[in-house]
Every structure is written in C-alpha cells, then in structure tokens.
N, C-alpha and C positions, 0 to 999 in steps of 0.2 A: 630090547630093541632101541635102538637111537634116532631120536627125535631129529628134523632137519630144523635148524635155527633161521634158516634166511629162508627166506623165498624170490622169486624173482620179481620184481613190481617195476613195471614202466621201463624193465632194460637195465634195472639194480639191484644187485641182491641188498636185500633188508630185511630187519627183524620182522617177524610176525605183528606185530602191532603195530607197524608204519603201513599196511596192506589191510585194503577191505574189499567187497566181492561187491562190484558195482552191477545191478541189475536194470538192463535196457529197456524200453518197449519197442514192439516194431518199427514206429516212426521214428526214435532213437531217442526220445527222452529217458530221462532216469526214474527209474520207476521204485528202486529198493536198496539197501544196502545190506552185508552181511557182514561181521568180522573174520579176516582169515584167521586159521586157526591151524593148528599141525593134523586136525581129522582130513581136512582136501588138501592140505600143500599150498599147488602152485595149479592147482587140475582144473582147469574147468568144469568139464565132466562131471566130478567130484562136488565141486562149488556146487555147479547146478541142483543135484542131487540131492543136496545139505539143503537148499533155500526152499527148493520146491518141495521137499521132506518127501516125496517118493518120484523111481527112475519112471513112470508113467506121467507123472506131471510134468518134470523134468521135460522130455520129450516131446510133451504136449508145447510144450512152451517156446521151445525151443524151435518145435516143426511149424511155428504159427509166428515165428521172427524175432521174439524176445532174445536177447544176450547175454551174457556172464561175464565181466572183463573184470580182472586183479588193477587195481590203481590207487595208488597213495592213497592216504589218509587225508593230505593236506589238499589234494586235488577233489577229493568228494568235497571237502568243508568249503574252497572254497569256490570253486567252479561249480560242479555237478548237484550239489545239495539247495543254491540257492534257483536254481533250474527248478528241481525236483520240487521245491516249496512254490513255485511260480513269479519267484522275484526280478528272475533274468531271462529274458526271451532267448530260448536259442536261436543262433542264424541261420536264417530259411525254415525255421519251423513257424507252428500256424497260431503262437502265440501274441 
C-alpha cells in the first residue's frame, strides 16, 4: 500500500512534518497539539479519533464544540502555542 507524502495544510500540500493537528476549545482557544502523521492523513475525523484515542470521546468532544484544524507547524510555534501557554491574549477573548 502507498503511503500519501503531502497532506494538505492551510491550502498547501506539504510534507507530513510541516502539519500538526491543532486542538480547539469551545471558546476557540488552543487547547492541544498532535503530529500529523500518514495513520489520519489530512482527516479530521480521523485526527480527532487519534487525539481523543477513542470514536466516543471523539464525539463527545466534538458535540460539546472543541475542534480539530491541520495548520503548519510554524503557525502553532509561533501564533497558537504562545496562546496556548498564556503569553498572548487572543482578540476578544477573556484573557
């Protein structure tokens, strides 16, 4: 079976290593990250599936507003992650 080498990230195909599984919380902060990998692709679905390690958490998560969004690597390091650590207030949230 042949493995897919790109995935599609932010509208570009890219290697697998330039693509991580950025996880949301309701209010839309960043709550987690994942490495993609060739097991989910480019799936959200999938992603979710992977992060929450089963399709009932998954679900749970997901029906209660959390997200799954594929986005650079460079954009978690250097937008999303210093969010996620509390360094940079996102706009219009309650930080």
């Amino acid at each position: 079976m042949s493995t897919r080498k790109l995935i599609a990230v932010e509208g570009q195909q890219r290697p697998y290593p330039e693509g991580v599984w950025a996880v949301f919380m309701p209010d839309g902060f960043p709550s987690g990250v994942m490495n993609a990998s060739a097991k989910v692709g480019d799936d959200p679905v999938k992603a979710a599936r992977e992060f929450w390690e089963t399709s009932t958490e998954a679900i749970k998560h997901l029906a209660a507003g959390y997200r799954i969004e594929l986005v650079s690597r460079d954009r978690w390091r250097n937008e999303l992650l210093p969010i996620h650590l509390g360094s940079t207030p996102m706009a219009g949230g309650p930080r």
